[in-house]
The first five atom37 places (N, CA, C, CB, O) and aatype in JSON, in Angstrom:
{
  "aatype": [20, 20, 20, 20, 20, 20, 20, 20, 20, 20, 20, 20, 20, 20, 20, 20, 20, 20, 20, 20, 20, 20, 20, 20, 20, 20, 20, 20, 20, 20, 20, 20, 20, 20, 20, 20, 20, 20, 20, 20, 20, 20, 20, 20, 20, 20, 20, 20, 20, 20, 20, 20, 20, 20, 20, 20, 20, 20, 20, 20, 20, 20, 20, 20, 20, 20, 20, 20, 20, 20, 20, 20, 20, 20, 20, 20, 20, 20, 20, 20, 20, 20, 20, 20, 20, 20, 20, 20, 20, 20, 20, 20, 20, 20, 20, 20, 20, 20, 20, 20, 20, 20, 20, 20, 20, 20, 20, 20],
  "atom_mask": [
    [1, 1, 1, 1, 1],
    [1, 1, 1, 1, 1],
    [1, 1, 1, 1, 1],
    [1, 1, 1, 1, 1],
    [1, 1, 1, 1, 1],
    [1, 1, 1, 1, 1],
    [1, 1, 1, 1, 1],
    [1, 1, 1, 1, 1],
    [1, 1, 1, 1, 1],
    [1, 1, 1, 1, 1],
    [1, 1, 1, 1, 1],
    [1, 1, 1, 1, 1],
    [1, 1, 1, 1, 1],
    [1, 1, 1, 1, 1],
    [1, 1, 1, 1, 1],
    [1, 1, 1, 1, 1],
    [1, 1, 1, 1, 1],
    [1, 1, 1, 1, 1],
    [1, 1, 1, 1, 1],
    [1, 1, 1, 1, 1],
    [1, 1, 1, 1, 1],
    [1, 1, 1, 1, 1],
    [1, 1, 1, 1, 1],
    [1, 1, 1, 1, 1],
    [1, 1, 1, 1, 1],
    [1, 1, 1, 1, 1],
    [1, 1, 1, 1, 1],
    [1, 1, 1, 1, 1],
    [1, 1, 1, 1, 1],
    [1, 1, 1, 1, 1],
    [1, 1, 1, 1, 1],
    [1, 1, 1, 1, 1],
    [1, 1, 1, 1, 1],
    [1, 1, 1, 1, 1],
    [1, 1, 1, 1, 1],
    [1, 1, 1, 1, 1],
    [1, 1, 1, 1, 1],
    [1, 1, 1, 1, 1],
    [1, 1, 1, 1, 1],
    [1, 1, 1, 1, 1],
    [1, 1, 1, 1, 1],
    [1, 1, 1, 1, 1],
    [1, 1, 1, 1, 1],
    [1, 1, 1, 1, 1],
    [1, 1, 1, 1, 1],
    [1, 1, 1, 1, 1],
    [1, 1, 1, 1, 1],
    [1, 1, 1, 1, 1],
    [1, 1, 1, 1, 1],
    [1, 1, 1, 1, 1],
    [1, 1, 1, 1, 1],
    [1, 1, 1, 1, 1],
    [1, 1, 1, 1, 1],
    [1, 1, 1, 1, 1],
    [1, 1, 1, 1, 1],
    [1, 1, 1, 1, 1],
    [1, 1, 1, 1, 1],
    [1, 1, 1, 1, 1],
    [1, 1, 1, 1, 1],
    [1, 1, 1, 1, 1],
    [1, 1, 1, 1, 1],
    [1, 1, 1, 1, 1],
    [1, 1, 1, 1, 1],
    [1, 1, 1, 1, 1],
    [1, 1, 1, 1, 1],
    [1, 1, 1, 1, 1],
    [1, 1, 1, 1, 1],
    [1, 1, 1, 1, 1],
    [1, 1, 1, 1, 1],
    [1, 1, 1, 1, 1],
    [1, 1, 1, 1, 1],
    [1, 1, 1, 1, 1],
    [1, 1, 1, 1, 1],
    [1, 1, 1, 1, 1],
    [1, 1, 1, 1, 1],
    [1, 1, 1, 1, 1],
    [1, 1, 1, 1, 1],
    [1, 1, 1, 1, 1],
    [1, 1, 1, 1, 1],
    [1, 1, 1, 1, 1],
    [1, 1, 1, 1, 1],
    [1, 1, 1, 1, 1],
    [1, 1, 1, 1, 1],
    [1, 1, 1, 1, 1],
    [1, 1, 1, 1, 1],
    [1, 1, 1, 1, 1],
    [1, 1, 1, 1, 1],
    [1, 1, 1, 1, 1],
    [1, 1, 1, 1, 1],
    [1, 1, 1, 1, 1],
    [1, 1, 1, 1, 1],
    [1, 1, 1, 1, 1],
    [1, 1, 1, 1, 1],
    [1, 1, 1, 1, 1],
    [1, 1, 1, 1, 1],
    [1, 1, 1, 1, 1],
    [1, 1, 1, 1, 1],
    [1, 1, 1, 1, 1],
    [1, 1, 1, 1, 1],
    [1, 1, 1, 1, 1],
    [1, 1, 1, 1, 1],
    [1, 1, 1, 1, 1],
    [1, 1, 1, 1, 1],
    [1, 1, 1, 1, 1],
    [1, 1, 1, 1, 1],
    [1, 1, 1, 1, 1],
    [1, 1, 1, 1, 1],
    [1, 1, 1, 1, 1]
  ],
  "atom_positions": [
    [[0.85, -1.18, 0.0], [0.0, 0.0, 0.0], [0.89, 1.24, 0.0], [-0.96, 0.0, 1.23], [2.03, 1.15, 0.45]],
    [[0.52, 2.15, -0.38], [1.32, 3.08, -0.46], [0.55, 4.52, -0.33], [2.06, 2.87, -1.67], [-0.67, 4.53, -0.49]],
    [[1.21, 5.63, -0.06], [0.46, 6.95, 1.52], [-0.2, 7.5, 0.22], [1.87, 8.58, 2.85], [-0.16, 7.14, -0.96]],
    [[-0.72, 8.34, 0.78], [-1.92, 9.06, 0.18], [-2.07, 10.7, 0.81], [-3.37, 8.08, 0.59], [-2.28, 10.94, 2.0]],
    [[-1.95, 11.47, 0.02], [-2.22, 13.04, 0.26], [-3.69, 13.06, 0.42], [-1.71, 14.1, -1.04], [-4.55, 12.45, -0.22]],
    [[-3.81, 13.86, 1.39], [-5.34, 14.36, 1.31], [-4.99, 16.0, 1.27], [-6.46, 13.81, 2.85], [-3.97, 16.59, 1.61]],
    [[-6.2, 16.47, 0.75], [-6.34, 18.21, 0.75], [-7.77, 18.27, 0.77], [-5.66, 19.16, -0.69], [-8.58, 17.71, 0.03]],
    [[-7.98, 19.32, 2.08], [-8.79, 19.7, 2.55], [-9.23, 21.05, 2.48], [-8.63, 19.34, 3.4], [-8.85, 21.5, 3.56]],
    [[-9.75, 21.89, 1.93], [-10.11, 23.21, 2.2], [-11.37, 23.59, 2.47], [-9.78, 23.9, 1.33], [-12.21, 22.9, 1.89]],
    [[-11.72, 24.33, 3.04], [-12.59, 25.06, 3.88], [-12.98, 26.36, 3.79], [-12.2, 25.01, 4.89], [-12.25, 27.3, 4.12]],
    [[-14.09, 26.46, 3.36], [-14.31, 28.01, 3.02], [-15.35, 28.84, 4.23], [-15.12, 28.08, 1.35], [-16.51, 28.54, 4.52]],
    [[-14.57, 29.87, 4.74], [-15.41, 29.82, 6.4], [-16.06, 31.55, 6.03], [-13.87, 29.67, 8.42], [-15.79, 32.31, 5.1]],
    [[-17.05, 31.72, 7.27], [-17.35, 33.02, 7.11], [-17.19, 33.94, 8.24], [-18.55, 33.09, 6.69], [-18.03, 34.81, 8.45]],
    [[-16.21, 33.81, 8.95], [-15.57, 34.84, 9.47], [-14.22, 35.17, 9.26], [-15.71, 34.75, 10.57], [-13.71, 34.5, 8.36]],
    [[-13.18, 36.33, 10.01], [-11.92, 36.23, 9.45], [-10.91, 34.81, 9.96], [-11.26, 37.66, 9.84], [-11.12, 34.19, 11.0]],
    [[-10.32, 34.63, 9.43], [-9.45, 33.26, 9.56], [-9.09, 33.89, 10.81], [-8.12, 32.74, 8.34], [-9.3, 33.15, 11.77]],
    [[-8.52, 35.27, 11.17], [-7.51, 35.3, 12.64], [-8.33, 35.22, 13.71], [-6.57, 36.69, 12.93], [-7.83, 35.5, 14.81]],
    [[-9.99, 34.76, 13.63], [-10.35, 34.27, 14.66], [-10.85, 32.53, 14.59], [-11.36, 35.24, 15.05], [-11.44, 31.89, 15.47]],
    [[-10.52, 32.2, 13.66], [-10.55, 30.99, 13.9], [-9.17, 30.82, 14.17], [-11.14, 30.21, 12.91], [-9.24, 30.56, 15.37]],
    [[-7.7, 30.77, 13.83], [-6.87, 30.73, 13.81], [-6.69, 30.35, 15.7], [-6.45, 31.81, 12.95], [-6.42, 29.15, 15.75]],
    [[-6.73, 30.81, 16.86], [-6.88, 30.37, 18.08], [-7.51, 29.39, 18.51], [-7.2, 31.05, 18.61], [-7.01, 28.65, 19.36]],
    [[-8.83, 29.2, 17.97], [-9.56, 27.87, 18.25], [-8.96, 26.8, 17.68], [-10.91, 27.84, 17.81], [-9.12, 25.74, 18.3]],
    [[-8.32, 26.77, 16.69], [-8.37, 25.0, 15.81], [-6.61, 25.08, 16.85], [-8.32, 24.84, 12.94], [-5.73, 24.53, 16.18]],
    [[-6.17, 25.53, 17.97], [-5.04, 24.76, 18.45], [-5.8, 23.46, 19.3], [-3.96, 25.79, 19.46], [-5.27, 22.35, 19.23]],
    [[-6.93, 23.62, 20.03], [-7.85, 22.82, 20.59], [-7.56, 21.4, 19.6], [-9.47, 23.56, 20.54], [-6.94, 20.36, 19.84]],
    [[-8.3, 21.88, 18.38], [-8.12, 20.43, 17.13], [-6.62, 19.95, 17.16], [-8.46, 20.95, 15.2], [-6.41, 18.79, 17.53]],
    [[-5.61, 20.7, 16.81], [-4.03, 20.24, 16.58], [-4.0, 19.07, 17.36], [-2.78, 21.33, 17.09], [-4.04, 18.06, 16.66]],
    [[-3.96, 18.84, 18.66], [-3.65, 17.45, 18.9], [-4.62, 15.88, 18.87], [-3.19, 17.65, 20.1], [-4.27, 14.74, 19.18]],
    [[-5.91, 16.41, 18.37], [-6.46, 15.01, 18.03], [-6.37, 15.15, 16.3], [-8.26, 14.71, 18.75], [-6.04, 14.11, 15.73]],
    [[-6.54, 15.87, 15.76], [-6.01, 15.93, 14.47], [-4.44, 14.77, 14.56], [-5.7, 17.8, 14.09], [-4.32, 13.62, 14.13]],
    [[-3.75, 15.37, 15.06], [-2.48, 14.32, 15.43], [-2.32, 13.37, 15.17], [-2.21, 14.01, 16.39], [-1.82, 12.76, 14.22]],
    [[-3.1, 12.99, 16.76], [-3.45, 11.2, 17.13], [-4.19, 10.52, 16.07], [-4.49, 10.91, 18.55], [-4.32, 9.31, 16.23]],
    [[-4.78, 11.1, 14.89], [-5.26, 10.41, 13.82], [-5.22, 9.35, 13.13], [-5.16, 10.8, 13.27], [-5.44, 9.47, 11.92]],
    [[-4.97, 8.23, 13.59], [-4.62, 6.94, 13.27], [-3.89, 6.59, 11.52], [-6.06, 6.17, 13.56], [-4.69, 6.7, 10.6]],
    [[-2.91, 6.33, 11.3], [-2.42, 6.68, 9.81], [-1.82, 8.03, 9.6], [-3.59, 6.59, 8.82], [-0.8, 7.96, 8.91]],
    [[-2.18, 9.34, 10.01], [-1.26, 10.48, 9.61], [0.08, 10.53, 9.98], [-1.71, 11.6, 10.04], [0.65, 10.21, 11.02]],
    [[0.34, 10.85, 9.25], [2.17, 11.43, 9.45], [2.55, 12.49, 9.52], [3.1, 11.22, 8.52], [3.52, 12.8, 10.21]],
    [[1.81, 13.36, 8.75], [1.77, 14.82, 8.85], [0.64, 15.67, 8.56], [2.66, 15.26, 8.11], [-0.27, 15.18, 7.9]],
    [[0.55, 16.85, 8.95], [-0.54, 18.11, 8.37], [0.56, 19.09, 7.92], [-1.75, 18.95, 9.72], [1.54, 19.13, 8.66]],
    [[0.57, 19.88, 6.84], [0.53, 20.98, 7.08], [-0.58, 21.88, 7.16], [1.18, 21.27, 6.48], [-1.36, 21.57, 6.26]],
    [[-1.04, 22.92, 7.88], [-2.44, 23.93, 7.68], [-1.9, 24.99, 6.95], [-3.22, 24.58, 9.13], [-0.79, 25.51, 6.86]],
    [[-3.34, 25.23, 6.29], [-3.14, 26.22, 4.88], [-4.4, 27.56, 5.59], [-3.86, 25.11, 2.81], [-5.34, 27.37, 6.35]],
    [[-3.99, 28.62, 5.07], [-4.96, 29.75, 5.41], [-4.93, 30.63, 4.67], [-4.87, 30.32, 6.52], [-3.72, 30.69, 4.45]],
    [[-5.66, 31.88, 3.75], [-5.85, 32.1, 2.78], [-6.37, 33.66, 3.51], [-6.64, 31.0, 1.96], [-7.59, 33.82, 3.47]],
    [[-5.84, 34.4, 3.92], [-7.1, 35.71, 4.66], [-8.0, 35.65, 3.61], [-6.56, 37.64, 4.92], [-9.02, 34.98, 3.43]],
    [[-7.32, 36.64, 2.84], [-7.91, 37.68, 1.73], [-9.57, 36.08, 0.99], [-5.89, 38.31, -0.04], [-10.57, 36.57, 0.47]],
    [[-9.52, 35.09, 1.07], [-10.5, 34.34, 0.59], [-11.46, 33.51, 1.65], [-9.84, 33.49, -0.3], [-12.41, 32.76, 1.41]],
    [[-10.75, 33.98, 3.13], [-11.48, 33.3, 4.07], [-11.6, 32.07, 3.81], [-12.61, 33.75, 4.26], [-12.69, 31.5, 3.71]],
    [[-10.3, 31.44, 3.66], [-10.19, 29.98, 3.37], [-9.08, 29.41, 3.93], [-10.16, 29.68, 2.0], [-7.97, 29.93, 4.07]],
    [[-9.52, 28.05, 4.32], [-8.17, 27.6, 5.35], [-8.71, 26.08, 5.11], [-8.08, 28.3, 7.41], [-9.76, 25.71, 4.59]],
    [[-7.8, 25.44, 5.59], [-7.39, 24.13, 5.4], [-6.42, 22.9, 5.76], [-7.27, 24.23, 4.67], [-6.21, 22.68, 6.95]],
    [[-5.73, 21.96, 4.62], [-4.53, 21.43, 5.07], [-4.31, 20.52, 3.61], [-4.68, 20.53, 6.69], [-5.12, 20.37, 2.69]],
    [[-2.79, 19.94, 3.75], [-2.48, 19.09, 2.82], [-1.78, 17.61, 4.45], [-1.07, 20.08, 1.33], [-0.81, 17.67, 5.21]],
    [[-2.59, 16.85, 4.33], [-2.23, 15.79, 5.14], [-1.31, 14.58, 4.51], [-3.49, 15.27, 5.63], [-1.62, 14.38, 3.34]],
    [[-0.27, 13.75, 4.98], [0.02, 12.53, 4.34], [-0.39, 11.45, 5.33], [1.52, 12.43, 3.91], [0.08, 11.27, 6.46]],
    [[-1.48, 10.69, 4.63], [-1.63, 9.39, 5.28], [-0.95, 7.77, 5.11], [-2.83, 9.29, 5.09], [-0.72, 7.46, 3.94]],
    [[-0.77, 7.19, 5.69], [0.05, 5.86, 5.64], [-0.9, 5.1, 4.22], [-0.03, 4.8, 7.46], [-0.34, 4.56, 3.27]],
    [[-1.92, 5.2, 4.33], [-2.68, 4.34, 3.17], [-4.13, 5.03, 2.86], [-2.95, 2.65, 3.71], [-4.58, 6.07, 3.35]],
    [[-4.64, 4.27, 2.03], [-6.3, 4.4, 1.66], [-7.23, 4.38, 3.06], [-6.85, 2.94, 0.61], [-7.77, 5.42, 3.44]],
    [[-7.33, 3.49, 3.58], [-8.19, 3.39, 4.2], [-7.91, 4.63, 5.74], [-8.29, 1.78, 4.33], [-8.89, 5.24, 6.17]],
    [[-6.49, 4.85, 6.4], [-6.63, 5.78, 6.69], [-7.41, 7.04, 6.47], [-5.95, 5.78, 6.67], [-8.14, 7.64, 7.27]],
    [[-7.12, 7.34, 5.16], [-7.62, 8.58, 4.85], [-9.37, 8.67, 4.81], [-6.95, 8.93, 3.47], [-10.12, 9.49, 5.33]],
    [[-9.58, 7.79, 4.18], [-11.28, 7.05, 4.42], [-11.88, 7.29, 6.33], [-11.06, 4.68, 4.03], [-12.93, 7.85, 6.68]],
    [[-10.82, 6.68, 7.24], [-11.47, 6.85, 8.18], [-11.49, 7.79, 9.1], [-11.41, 6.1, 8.58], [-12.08, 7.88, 10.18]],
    [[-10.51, 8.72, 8.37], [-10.61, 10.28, 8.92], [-11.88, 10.97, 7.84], [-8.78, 11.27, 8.7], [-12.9, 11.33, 8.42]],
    [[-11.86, 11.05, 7.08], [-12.62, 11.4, 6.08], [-13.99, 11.56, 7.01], [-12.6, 10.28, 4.8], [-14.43, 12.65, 7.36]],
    [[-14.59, 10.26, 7.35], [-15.95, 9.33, 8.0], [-15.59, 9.52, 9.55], [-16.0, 7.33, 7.5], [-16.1, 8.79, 10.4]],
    [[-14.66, 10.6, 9.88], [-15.01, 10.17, 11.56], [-15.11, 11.5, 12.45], [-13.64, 9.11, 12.33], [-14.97, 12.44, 11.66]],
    [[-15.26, 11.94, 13.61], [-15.9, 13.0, 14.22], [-14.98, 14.12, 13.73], [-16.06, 12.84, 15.81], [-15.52, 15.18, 13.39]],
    [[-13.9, 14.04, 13.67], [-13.08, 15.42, 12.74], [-13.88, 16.09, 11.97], [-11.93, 15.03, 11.66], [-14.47, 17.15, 12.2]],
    [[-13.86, 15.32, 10.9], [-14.38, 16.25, 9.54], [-15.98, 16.04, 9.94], [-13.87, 15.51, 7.62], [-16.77, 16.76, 9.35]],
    [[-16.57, 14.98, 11.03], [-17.66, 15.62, 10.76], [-18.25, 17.07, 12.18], [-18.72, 14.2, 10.56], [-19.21, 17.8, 12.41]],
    [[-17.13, 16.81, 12.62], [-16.92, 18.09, 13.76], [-16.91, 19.65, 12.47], [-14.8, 17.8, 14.9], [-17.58, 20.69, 12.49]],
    [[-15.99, 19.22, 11.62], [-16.19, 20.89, 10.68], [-16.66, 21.13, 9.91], [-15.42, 21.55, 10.13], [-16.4, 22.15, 9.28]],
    [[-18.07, 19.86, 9.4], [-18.74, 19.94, 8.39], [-20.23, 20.55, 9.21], [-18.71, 18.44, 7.55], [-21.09, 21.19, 8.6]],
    [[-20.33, 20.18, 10.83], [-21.62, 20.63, 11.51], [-21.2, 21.89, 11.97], [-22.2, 19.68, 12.72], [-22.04, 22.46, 12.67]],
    [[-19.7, 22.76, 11.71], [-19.35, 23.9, 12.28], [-20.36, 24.65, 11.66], [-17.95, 24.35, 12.1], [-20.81, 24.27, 10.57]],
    [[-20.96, 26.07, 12.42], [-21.42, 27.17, 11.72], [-20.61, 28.0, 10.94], [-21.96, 27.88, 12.49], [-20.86, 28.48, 9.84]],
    [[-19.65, 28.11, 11.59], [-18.31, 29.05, 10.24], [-17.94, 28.34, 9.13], [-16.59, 29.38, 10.83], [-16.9, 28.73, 8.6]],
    [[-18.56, 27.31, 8.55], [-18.24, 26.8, 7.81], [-19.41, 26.82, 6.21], [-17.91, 25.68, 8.6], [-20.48, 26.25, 6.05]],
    [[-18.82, 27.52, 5.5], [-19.54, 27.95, 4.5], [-19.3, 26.7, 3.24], [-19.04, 29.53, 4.15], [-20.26, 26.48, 2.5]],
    [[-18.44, 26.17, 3.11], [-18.26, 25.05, 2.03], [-16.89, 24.11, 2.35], [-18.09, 25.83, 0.45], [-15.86, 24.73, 2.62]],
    [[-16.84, 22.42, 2.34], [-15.4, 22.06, 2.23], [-15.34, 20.9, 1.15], [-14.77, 21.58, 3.71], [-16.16, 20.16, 0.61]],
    [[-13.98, 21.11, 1.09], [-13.71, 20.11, -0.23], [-12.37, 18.96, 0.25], [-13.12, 21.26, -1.84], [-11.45, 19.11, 1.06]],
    [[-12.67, 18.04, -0.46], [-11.4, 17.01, 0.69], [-11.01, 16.14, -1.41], [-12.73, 15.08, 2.88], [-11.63, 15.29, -2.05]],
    [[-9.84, 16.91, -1.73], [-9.36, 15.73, -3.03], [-8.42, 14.62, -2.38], [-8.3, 16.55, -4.44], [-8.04, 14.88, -1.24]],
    [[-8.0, 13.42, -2.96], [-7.31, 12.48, -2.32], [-5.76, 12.62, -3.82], [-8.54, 10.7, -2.04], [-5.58, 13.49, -4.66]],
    [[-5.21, 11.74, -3.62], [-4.18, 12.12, -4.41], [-2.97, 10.88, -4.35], [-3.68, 13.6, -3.87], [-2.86, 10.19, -3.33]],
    [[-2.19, 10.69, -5.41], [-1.34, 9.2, -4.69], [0.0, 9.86, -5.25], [-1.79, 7.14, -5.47], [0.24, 10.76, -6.06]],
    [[0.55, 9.25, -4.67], [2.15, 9.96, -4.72], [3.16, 9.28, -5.81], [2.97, 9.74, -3.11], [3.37, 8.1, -6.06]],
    [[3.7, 10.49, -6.35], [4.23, 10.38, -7.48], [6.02, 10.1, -6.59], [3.81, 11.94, -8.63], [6.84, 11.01, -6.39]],
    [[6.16, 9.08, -6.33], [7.6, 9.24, -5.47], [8.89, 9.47, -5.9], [7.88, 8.2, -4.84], [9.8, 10.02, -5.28]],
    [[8.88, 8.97, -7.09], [10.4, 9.06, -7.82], [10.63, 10.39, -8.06], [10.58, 8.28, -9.27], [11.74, 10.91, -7.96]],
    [[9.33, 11.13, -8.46], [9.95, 12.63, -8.7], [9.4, 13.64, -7.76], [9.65, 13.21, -10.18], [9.33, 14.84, -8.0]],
    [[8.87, 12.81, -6.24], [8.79, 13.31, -5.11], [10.35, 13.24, -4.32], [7.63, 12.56, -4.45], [10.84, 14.05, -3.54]],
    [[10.72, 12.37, -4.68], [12.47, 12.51, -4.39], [13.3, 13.23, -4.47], [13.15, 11.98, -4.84], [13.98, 13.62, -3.52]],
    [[13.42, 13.57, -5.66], [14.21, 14.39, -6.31], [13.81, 16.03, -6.22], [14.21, 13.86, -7.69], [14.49, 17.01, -6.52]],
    [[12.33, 15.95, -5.64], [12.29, 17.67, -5.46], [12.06, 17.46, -3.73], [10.63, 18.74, -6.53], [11.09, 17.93, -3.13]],
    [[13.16, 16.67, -3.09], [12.81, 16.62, -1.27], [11.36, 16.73, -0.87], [13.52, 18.0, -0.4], [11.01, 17.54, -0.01]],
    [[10.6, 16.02, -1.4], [9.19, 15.94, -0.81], [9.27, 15.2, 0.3], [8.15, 15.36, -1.68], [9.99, 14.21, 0.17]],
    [[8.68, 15.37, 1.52], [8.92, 14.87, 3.03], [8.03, 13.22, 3.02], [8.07, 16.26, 4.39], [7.19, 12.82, 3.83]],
    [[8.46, 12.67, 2.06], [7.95, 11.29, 2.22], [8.75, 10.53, 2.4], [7.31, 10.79, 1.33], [9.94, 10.85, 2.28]],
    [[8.33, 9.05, 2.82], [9.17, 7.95, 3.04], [8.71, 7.28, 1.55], [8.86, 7.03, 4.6], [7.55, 7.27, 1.13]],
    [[10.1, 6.63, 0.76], [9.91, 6.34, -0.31], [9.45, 4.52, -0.33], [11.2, 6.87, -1.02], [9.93, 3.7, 0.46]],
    [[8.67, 4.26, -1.16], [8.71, 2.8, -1.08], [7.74, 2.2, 0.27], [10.39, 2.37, -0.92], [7.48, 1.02, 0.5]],
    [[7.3, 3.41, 1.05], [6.46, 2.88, 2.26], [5.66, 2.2, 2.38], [5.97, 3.43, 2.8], [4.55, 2.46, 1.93]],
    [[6.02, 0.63, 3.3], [5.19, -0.07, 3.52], [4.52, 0.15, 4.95], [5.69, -1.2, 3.25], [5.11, 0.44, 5.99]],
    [[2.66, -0.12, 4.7], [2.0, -0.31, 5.89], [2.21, -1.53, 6.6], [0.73, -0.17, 5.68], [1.63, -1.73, 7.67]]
  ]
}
């Protein structure tokens, strides 16, 4: 099996620098996410849009974050005006060569 990008964005309706204090609350069960390896969070002022690019260990990780109180914690948020979640599979050989923070060849 081999990891899987997720991207998440979020289109909210207040300014991001007040959500920006609340989601440290999320940072550590976001974490403990069974399969992640990493987040980075993405934030956008000027479009009131924020987000993340995650790497998960496999498919079904990403599936059971996808389906579990996380995303459905920010899909019942009220600041939450629209989200979009693409999945993505990793191109590694020429994730290598431009230092993309993956483990190459990763087995689950």
């Amino acid at each position: 099996m081999s990891q899987v990008i997720l991207q998440i964005n979020i289109k909210i309706n207040i300014p991001v620098a007040e959500l920006e204090p609340v989601w440290f609350e999320a940072a550590r069960p976001i974490a403990d996410s069974p399969g992640l390896r990493w987040k980075v969070w993405l934030k956008n002022d000027a479009e009131r849009e924020v987000g993340g690019i995650y790497l998960f260990d496999d498919e079904a990780s990403v599936q059971a974050y996808l389906n579990g109180p996380i995303v459905a914690a920010i899909k019942a948020s009220p600041v939450n005006v629209s989200i979009s979640a693409k999945q993505f599979n990793i191109m590694e050989a020429h994730t290598a060569i431009t230092r993309g923070p993956i483990k190459q060849g990763a087995q689950v």
